[in-house]
N, C-alpha and C positions, 0 to 999 in steps of 0.2 A: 538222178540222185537216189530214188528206190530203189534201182539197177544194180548201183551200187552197192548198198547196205543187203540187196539180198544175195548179191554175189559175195560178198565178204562174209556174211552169216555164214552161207555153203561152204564156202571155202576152211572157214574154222570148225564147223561138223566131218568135213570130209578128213582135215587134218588130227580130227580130235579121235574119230573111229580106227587111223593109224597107228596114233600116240596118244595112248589111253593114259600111260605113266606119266605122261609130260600134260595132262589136262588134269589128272589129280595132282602135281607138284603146284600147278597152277593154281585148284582150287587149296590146299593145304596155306600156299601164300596169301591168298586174300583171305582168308581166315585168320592168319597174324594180322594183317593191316586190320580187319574187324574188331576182333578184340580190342588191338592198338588205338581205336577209336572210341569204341566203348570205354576202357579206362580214363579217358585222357577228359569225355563227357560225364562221366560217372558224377561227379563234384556238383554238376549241375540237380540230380536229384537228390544227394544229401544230406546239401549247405545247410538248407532253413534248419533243419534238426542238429546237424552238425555245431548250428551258430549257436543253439541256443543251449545245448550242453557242453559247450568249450567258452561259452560266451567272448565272443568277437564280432567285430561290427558293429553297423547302425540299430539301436538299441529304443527302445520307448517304455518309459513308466505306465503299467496298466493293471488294472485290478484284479486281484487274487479270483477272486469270485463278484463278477459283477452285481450281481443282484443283492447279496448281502452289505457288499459296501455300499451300494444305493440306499439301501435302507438305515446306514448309520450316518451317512452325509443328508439325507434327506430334510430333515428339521433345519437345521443348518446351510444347505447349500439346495434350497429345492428345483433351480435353473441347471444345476447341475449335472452328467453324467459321471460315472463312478470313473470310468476311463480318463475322462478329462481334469476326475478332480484329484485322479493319482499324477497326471502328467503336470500336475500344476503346483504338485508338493511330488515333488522328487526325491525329497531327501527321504522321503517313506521307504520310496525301494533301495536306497541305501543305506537305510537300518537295518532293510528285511523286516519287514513287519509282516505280519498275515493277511494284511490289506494289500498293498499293494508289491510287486516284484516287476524286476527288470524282463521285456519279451524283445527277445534277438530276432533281427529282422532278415536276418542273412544276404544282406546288403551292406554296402560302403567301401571303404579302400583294403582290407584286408580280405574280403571278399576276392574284390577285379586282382589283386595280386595271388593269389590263388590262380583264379579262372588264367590271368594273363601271364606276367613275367616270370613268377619261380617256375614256371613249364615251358614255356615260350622261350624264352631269353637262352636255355641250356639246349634245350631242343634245336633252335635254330645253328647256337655254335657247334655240336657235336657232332650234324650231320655232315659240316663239311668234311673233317679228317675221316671220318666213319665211310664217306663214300669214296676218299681217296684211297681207304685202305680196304673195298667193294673190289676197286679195278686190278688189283694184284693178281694174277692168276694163281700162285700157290697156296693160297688162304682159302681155308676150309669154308665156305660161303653159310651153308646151310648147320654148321656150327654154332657159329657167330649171331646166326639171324636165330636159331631156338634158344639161345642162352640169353640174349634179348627179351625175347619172348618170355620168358621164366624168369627173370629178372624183374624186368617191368610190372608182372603180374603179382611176384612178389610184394613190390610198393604199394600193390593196389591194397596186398592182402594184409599189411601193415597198416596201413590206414583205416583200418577197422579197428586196432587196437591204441589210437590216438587220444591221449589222454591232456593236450592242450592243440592252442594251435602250434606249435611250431613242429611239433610231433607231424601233421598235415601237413605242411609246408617242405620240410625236409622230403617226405616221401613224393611230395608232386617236384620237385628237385630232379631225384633220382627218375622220376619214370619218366623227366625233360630225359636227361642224358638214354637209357636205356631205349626208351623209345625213337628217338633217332636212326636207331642204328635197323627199324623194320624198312622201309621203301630203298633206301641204296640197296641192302643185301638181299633183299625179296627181290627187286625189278633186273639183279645183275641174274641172278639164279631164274628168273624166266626169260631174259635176254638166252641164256644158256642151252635152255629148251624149246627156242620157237624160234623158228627162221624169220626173215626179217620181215617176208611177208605178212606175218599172222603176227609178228610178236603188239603190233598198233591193236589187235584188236582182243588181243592175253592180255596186255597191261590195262585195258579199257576194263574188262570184268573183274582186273585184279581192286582199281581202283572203287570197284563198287563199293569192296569193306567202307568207304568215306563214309556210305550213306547207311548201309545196314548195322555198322555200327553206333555210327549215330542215334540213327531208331532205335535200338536196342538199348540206349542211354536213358530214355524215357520211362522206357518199360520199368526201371529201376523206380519210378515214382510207386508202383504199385506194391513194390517189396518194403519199401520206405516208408507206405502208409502201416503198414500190415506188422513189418517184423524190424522196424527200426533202422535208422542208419548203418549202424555197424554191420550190419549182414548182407546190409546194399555192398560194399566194399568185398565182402566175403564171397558172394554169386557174382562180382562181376569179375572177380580177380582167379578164381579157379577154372574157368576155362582157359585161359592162356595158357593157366601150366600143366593143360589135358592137350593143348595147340604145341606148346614147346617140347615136348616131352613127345609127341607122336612124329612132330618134323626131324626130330633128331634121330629117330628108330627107323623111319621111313622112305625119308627123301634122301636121293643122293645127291650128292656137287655135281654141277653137268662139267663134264670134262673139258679141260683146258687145258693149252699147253705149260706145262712148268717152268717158271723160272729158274734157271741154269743153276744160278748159286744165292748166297746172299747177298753179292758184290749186284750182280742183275735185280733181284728185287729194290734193291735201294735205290739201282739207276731206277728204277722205273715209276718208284717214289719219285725220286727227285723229277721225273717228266715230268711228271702228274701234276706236283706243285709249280713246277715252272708254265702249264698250263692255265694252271689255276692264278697265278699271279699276272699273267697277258690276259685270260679273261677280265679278272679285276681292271687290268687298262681300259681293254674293250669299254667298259660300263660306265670310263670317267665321259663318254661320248652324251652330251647330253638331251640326244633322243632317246637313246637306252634310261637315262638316268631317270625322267620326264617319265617314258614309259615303266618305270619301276614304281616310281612313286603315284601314278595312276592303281598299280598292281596293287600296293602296300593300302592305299584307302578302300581299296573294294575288299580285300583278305580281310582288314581290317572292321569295316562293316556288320562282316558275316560271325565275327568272333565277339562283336558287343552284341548282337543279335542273340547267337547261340548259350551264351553263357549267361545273358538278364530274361532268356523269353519265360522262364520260370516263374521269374519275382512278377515279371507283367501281368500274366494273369492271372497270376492270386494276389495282388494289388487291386487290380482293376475291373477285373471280372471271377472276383471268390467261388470258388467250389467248385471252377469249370476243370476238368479232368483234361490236362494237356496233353499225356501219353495217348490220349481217346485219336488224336489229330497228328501230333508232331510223332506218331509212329510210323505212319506211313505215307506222310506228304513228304519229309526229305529222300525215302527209300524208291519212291515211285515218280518222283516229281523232278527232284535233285537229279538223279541218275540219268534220268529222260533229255533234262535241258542240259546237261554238263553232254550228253553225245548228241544231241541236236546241235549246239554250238558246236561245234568239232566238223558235224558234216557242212552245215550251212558255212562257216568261216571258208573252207577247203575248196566247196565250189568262186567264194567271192572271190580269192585267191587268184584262181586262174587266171581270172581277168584285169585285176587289178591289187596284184601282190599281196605286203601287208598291210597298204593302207585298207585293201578290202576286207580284212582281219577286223583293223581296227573300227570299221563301218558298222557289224556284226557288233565287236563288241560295246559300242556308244549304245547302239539300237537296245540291247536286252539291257543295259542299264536306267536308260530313260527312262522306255516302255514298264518298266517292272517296279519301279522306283512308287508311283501314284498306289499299284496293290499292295504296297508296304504300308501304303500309309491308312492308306483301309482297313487292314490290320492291326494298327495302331488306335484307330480311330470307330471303327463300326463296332457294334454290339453282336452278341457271339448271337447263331453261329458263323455269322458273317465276317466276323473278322478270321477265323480260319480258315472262310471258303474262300476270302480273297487273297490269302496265303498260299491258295494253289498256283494260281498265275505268276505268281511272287516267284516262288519257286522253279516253277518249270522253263519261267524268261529270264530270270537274275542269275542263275546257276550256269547258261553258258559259257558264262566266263573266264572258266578255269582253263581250260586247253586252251582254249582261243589265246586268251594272252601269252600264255607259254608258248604257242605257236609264232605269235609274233616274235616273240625273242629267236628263239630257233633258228626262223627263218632270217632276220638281221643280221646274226653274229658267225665269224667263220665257219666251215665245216669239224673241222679237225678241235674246237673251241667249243663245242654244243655241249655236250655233258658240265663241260667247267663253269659253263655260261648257268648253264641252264642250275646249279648249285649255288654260284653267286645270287642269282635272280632268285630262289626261294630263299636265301639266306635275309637279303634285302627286305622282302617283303613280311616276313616273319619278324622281323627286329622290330618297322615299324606300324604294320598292321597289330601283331601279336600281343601291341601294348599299348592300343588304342582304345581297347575298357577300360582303361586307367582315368579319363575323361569322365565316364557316365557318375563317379560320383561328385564331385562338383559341381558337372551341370543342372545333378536331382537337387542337390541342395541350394542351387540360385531356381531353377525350374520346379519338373520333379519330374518320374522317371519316366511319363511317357513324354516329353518334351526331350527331355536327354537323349531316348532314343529313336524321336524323330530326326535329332541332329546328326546320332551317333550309326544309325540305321539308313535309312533312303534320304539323310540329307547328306550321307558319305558316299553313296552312290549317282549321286546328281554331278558332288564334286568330283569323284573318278571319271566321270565321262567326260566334265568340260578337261580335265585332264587327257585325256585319254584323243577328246577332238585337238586339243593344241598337238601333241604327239603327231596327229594324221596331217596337221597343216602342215607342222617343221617336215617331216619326213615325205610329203608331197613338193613341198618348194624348195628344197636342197639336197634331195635323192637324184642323181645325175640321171639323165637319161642315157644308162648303156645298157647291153643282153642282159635278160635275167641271167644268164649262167656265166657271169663278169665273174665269179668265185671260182671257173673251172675254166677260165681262159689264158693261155702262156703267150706271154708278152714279153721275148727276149730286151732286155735293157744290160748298158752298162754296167760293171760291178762297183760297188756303189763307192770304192776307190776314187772313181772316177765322175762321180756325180761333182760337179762343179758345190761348193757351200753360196748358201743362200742366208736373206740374215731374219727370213721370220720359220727358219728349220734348225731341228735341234735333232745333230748326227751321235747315234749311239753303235759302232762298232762292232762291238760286244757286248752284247745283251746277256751274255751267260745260259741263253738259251738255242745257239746254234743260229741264231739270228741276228739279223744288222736290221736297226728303225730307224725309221726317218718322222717325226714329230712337227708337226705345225705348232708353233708355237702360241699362235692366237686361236688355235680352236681347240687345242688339246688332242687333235686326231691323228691317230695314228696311218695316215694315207699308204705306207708302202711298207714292207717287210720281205726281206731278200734274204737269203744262206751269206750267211761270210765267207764267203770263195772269194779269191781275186779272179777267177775268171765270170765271164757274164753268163747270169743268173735269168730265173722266174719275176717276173714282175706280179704280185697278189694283195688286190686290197685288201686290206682286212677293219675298214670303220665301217660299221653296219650301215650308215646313211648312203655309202659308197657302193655297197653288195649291188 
């Protein structure tokens, strides 16, 4: 395994001192995905200020000036605190009186719809068409992906000048849609520049921006103490459009061959979708489905995580400086186990397909699940230092599952597949904060986020083990390479009707299916020829 990762290291220096231009196009894209991270975490350093000069949110009655309203309840209420004796006359801070005023907690459901759906819910939908119209070959790639880029940034640098909530709302809208459009057009444009060799280990540094952007989200707590919210929005939104603005002067499209006319690009559209609608069949398979919704709890997890770890510890543990920790445990930690996972899965593989994927990935779930809750639970600085194992074992996860899909679903269906499956998991992962504030108000929030956090990780693996069982007790034993094996049969003309098959002829996609009717599986997919054909499974439990 070392062997390997220091041969692939070489091999990417060797190819980089070749292709200097194709390793800064390289680095210029992970700079967009950065950014694109940055913005999208930005809201996390903020909200609390945010909340409480737009006033939205979980809200508490509390006194102007402690000590002086002590002094005037005092005679009158000597058991009392001034906090407690504003929250207990309420209607004070809804007169506005000079005793007491409303303090925004920047928590509650306008909050997680923030953090979650107005970004998530548009983001998810826009990346599909956005990556079908990635695969066009006469489309300006590196166009598209800086106008993005400068777009998105834009929203960031609007949301500086937010004068309610919806004004916020609206612009986390726009940077859903805008920012969609960086990982299709970024990963098609280093696909372009790195042979197939090197490109597994281009998209691996590409994907760093996750984490250095992330981090860099933090660092915004220290602008936020210092020079306010609105200027948080303001530094974090001008470098994109120092990022968009250089990609468009600088990078070229890697060349590709043109489509013919406009009649050609539209057929090619139209593959695309008719891809993309037999992957969708693919998925109705309910180990994919099963394995999706494993996906969507763990995404899910890490997004009520990312988006309350703020409010936790200035709740729980006041005055603790989180940027001090969360700046370089997901940059250093994150990064580490999301390629740790990748190599460890890749060897279990060998031996034991994707159930040994999925082995890998139950293991960093379980295992990592207990220093979550450490984290929850221990007093600082222990609860960040058990955040480092947290992180370096829980964060395999992300290739690995993708790997499992990958490796299940067609050859010629991976990219389409592989859009559904983040589509899926973003719909329902993405809007799974939406939970933490009811749970705080029957619990409170570190209960919510023991549920919402490593008690969603516990449930993604016993997910994740059902997955290994189906797809161990009903994956046929044929070659692994039953996906690249020609099995002349009958044209399907000639296939006798049976009565638990449902024959579709014309599929509109150059295709003839044959449909089990009691399993939903798509067992056989032939050319509508009347002469005799390729026989190709194509239900991933089948591969």
């Amino acid at each position: 395994m070392g062997t390997d990762v220091k041969e692939g290291i070489s091999g990417m220096v060797q190819y980089a001192k070749s292709n200097r231009y194709a390793l800064y196009v390289l680095f210029m894209c992970m700079m967009a995905y950065l950014v694109n991270q940055m913005n999208t975490f930005v809201v996390v350093a903020t909200n609390t200020s945010m909340a409480q000069e737009l006033q939205y949110g979980d809200r508490v009655c509390n006194a102007t000036n402690a000590t002086a309203t002590a002094i005037l309840i005092a005679e009158s209420h000597p058991n009392v605190t001034a906090n407690i004796y504003c929250q207990q006359n309420n209607n004070l801070c809804d007169r506005n009186t000079t005793v007491c005023q409303w303090k925004y907690l920047g928590t509650g459901i306008l909050y997680q719809l923030l953090a979650g759906p107005l970004y998530i819910v548009l983001y998810a939908v826009s990346g599909i068409p956005l990556g079908m119209i990635s695969e066009l070959n006469n489309i300006n790639r590196k166009l598209i992906l800086a106008i993005c880029v400068i777009l998105w940034s834009v929203m960031t640098l609007l949301s500086g000048f937010s004068q309610a909530y919806w004004h916020v709302a609206v612009c986390r809208l726009a940077l859903g849609i805008f920012g969609a459009g960086c990982v299709p057009f970024a990963a098609s444009i280093i696909a372009g520049y790195f042979e197939q060799s090197k490109r597994g280990a281009a998209l691996g540094f590409f994907n760093w921006g996750i984490y250095v952007g992330y981090s860099i989200s933090f660092l915004m707590l220290i602008a936020e103490r210092n020079l306010g919210w609105r200027a948080v929005y303001f530094i974090a939104g001008a470098p994109g459009l120092a990022v968009g603005i250089i990609i468009l002067i600088t990078v070229k499209d890697p060349e590709k061959e043109d489509d013919a006319d406009s009649e050609a690009a539209l057929s090619k559209i139209k593959n695309t979708a008719g891809k993309l609608k037999r992957a969708c069949l693919v998925f109705l398979n309910p180990i994919l489905l099963i394995l999706c919704l494993g996906g969507a709890i763990r995404n899910g997890a890490g997004i009520v995580w990312a988006y309350n770890i703020n409010n936790f510890f200035r709740f729980y543990h006041p005055g603790t400086r989180v940027e001090a920790w969360m700046s370089w445990i997901p940059l250093t930690f994150g990064s580490a186990g999301s390629f740790l996972g990748g190599v460890i899965s890749d060897k279990f593989a060998r031996t034991r397909g994707p159930v040994g994927r999925l082995i890998v990935l139950i293991g960093s779930l379980l295992i990592s699940a207990p220093f979550q809750v450490g984290t929850l639970f221990l007093p600082m600085p222990w609860a960040f230092i058990s955040h480092i194992p947290a992180y370096l074992i829980g964060e395999m996860w992300i290739g690995v599952c993708l790997a499992v899909v990958v490796d299940l679903v067609p050859e010629d269906l991976r990219a389409s597949s592989v859009a559904v499956y983040i589509f899926i998991i973003q719909m329902i992962g993405g809007n799974m904060n939406l939970m933490v504030t009811p749970l705080r108000q029957v619990l409170d929030l570190r209960y919510a986020l023991l549920i919402g956090f490593p008690g969603s990780y516990v449930l993604g693996a016993l997910i994740f083990i059902l997955t290994a069982f189906l797809l161990k007790k009903y994956r046929p034993h044929i070659q692994d390479d039953i996906d690249h094996a020609e099995i002349v049969v009958p044209p399907i003309s000639e296939i006798p009707e049976k009565e638990n098959l449902a024959y579709n002829k014309d599929s509109g996609n150059g295709y003839a299916t044959v449909t089990d009717i009691d399993t939903g599986i798509m067992p056989i997919e032939r050319d509508n020829q009347a002469s005799p054909t390729k026989k190709r499974y194509i239900d991933p439990s089948t591969l």
